[in-house]
N, C-alpha and C positions, 0 to 999 in steps of 0.2 A: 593466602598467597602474599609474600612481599610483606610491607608493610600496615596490608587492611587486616585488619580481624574479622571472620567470618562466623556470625554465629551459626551455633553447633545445628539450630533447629531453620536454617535458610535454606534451603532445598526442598522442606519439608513446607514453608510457607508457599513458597513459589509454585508449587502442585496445588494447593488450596485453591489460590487468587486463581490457578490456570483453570481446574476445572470446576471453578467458579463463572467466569468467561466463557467456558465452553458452552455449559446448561444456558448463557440468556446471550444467546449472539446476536449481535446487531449489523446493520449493514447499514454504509459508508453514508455519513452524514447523518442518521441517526444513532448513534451511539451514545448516548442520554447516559444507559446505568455505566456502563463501560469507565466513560470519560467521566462519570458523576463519582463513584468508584475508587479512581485514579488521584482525582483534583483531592479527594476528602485524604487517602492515604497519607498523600507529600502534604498535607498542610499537617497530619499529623506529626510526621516526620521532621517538620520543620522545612521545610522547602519552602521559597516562596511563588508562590501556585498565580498563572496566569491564565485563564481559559475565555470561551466564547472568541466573542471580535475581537479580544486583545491580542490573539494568535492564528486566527484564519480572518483572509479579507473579506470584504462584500461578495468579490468575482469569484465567486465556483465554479466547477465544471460538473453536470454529471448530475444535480441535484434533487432526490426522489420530489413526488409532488407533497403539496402539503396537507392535504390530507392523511398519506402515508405518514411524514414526517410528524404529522399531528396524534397520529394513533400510536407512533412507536411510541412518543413522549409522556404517553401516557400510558400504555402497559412500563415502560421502562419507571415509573412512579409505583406501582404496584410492585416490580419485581427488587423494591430495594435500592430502587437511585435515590440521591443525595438532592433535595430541593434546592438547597443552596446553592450548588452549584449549575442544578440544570436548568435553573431560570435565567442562567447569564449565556446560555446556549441556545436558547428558544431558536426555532428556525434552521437548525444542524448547523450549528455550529459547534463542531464535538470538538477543537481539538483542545491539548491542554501540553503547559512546560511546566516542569517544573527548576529551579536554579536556586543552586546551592552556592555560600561560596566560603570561600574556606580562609584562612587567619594569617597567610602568608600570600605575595604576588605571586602571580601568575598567570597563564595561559586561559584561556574561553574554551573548555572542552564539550560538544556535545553527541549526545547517542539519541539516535533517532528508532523508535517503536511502533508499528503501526496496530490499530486495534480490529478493524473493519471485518464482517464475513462475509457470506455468500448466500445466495436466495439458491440455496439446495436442501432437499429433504435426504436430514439425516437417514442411515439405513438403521432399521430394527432389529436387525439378526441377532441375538442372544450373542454369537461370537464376537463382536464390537465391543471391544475394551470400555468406552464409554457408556454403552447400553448396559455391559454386563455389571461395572461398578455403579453406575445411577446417576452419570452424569451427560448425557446425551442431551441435545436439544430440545429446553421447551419452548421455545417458537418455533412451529412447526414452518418447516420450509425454508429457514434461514442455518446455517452452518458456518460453525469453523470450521472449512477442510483446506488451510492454505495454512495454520499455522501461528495465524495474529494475536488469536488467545497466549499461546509461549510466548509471544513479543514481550505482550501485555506485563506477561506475569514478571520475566527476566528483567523489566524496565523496573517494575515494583522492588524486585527482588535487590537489584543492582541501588535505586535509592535509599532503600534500608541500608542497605551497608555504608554508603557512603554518608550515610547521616551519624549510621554509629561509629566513625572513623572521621571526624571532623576537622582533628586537629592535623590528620595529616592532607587533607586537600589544600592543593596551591591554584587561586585564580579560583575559577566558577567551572563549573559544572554544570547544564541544561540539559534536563532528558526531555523529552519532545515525543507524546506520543501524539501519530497523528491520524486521523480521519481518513475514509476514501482512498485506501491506495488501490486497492481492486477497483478495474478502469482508470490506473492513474489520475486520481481527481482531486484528491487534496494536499498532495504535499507544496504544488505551486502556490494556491493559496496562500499557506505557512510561510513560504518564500516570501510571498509581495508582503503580507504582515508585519514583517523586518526580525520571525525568529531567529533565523540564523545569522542577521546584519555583523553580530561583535564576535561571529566563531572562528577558534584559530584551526581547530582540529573538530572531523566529523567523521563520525561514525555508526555505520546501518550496517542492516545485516538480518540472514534468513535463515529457520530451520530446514532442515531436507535438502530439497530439489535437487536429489539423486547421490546425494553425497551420504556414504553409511557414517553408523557413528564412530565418534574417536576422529573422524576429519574434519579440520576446519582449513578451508580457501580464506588467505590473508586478505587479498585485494581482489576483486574483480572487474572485467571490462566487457566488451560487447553489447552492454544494455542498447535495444533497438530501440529509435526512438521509435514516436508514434503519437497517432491521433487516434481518437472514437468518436466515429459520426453520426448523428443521425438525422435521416435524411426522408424529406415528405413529398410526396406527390400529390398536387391536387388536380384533381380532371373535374368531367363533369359526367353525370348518371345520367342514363336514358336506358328506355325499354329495349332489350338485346336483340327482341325478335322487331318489333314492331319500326323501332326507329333508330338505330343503329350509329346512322349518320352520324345522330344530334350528340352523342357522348362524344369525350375524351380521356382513353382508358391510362389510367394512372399507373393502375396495373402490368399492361405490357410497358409502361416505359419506366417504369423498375425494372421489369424482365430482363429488356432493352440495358439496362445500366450494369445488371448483377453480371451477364453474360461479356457486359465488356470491360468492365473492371476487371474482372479475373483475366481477362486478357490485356492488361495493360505490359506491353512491352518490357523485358528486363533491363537494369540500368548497372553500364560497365564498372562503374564505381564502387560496385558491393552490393550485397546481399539484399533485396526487398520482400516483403509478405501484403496483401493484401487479403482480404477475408470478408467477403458479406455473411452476418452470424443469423438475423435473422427477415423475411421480408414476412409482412401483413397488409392486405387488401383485401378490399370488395366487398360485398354486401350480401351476394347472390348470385345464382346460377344464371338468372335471366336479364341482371341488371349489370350495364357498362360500368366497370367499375371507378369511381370517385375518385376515389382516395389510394394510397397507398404508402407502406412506412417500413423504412431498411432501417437496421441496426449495423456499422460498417469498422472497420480499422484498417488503417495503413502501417508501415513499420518500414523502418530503412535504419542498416546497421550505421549510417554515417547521415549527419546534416544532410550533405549533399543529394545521398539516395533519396532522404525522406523528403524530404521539400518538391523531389521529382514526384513519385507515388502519389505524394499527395494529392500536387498539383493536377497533376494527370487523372488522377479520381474527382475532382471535385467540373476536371471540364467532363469527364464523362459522364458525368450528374446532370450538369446541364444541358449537355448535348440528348441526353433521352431524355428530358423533360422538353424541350423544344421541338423535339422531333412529335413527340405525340401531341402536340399541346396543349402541353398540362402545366403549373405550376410547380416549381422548385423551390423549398424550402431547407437550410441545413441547419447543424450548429454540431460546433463541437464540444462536446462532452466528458473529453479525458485525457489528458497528453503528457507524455514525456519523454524525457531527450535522451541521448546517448552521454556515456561519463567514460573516463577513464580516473581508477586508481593510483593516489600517488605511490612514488615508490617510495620516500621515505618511512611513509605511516604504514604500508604495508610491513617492510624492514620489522618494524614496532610491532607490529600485531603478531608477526610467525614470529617473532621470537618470545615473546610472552604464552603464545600458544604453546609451542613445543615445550614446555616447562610445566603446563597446565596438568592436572589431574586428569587422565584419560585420554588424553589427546594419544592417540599413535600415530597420525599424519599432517605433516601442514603442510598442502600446495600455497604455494608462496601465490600465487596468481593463475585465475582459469576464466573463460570468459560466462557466460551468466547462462543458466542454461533454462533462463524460464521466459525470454525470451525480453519485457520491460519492465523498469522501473522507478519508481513517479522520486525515491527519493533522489534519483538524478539533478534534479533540480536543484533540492539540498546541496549535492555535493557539487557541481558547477558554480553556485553562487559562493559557497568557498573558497572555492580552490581561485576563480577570477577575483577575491579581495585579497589572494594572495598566503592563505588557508591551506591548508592541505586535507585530504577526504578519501576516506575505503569506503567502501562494502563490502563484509567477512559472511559467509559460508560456514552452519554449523551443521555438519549432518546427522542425520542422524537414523534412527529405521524408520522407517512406515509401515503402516498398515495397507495403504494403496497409497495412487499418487494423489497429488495435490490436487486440489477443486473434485475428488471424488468423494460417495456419499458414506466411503469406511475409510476414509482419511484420517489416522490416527499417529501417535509421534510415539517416541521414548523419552520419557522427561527427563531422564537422567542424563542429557545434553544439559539441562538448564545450568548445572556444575560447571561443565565449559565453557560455556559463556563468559558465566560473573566471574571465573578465573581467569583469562583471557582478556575480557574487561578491565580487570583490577590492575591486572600487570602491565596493559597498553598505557593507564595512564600513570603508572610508576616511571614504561618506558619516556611518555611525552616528560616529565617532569626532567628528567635524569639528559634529556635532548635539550631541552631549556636551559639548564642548569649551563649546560656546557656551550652554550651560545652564549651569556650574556658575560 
């Protein structure tokens, strides 16, 4: 397209690296081989490659424990990660940029990648594209079924190209793949680390979520924002028959909580969700139970809403933890905000799109239909230093929907993309040009 040269054998890569990704998925914060992988490609390429602490902060959300984190580290050593790079990671700290820059001024352009999967067991069915060619999951229990792996690859696929098209990049170029976006957990991180600090133009963006192929959504809005909470109960155990009194059951004031969170009043302002996903207590049939432990999220389509939901969750937390009383502990584990799409960089993207190979639709703007977003963050800190920011919609078919155990894509969206890509930033240049 435009000006880039595309080699003839770049689609063909991009299905490699992707179901390469797909066979050893990793989930959020460990991603060792993924992001060891990534870091080794762009340094090939010539990027220069920043990963560990130099691109996620100390403050995480969401962080598995270290044990976990310590065993992924080390299967992901065996299945082919990059030493070098995953010693500057110790700890999950997966993410990684890479920044090109090119022989003429210009513009801070960046596209954001996310790598993370999910703790689901893939399905075996012979029918599964992935089982039937041999690349299905071998961590058993962990999956790509949201699509991260295409990021992965499209991210890879897009810096090849613009490595072997040098001479026509103006200003810098950052791809950013990042860790954790399942339970929105790392892209804030990346934020506080100052990746985005110098970007004029940003760029995310999803396979699927409902959209067939040949459409891509220029810009989107509605991302809910949102917390994930989780939240502990401590009481005290006593014998159920014998001495009843002496407990304080952790358990009914969870009960007590899930029961009334779900009924926290609606707020006039817009749209709210609340959801307790999962609760764990008790010990025994005959023992008051101790303990107990919610897994929880709020969502409000505006600041306003969310900050209510919250709020209002977090006193009904307390409020059944004093009513039985027991002990409240929280923390939050995942959060992000709501964003709106610029219109100018949308402008940029549908019309790059529509010119794209394959494309037969571009909704110029639809709001998000998967509900949050953690690169929010991203595109807020932008667009407040006076940045402009999308998130593009590339659909494509599935196999089922997303976070399911036959979750499967059409790669030949990946074509879309890096054409779409390529001619957005032909567009930002050609928008530059005529400002200055």
């Amino acid at each position: 397209m435009g000006k880039f040269t595309i080699a003839s054998n770049s689609l063909e890569q991009m299905i490699t690296w992707r179901r390469d990704f797909h066979r050893f998925p990793e989930v959020g914060w460990t991603e060792f081989r993924t992001a060891s992988i990534i870091a080794h490609e762009l340094d090939q390429l010539g990027f220069e490659v920043q990963v560990g602490k130099d691109v996620v902060s100390e403050e995480r959300m969401g962080v598995p424990s270290e044990e976990r984190i310590a065993a992924c580290y080390e299967k992901a050593k065996g299945n082919g990660g990059y030493k070098a790079y995953m010693e500057k990671m110790v700890g999950g700290y997966t993410g990684v940029v890479g920044t090109i820059n090119g022989k003429r001024k210009g513009p801070t352009i960046a596209f954001r990648f996310d790598m993370d999967a999910l703790d689901i067991l893939e399905t075996l069915e012979s029918s599964h594209f992935p089982q039937e060619i041999g690349f299905r999951s071998e961590n058993e229990g962990v999956m790509h079924a949201c699509g991260h792996d295409a990021h992965s690859a499209v991210g890879l696929g897009l810096a090849t190209i613009l490595a072997n098209n040098l001479d026509q990049i103006e200003g810098t170029i950052k791809i950013i793949f990042q860790p954790a976006e399942e339970g929105v957990r790392g892209a804030k991180s990346m934020v506080e680390a100052g990746v985005v600090d110098d970007v004029d133009y940003f760029l995310g963006m999803h396979v699927g979520t409902g959209a067939p192929l040949g459409t891509v959504v220029a810009g989107t809005d509605g991302f809910l924002a949102t917390t994930k909470i989780d939240a502990t109960f401590k009481g005290i155990a006593a014998h159920a028959g014998a001495e009843p009194e002496k407990g304080r059951n952790a358990l009914l004031a969870a009960a007590s909580a899930i029961l009334s969170l779900h009924a926290i009043p609606r707020h006039s302002a817009g749209t709210s969700r609340i959801n307790v996903g999962t609760c764990k207590a008790g010990d025994g049939r005959n023992i008051v139970p101790a303990h107990a432990f919610l897994q929880l999220e709020t969502r409000g389509e505006n600041s306003e809403v969310h900050s209510y939901v919250h709020q209002q969750a977090i006193s009904v937390l307390e409020g059944a933890a004093l009513m039985y009383g027991t002990e409240l502990s929280y923390k939050i584990v995942g959060a992000a905000k709501t964003a709106t799409s610029s219109e100018k960089l949308i402008e940029m993207v549908a019309h790059s799109a529509k010119i794209a190979n394959g494309v037969e639709e571009v909704i110029p703007r639809s709001k998000f239909a998967a509900g949050s977003e953690d690169a929010t963050y991203m595109m807020s800190h932008v667009q407040q230093q006076g940045g402009l920011a999308t998130y593009a919609i590339f659909g494509t078919t599935l196999a089922a929907g997303h976070h399911h155990e036959k979750f499967d894509i059409d790669e030949a969206v990946f074509s879309i993309i890096v054409d779409t890509w390529l001619g957005t930033i032909e567009e930002i240049y050609k928008e530059e040009s005529r400002e200055i």
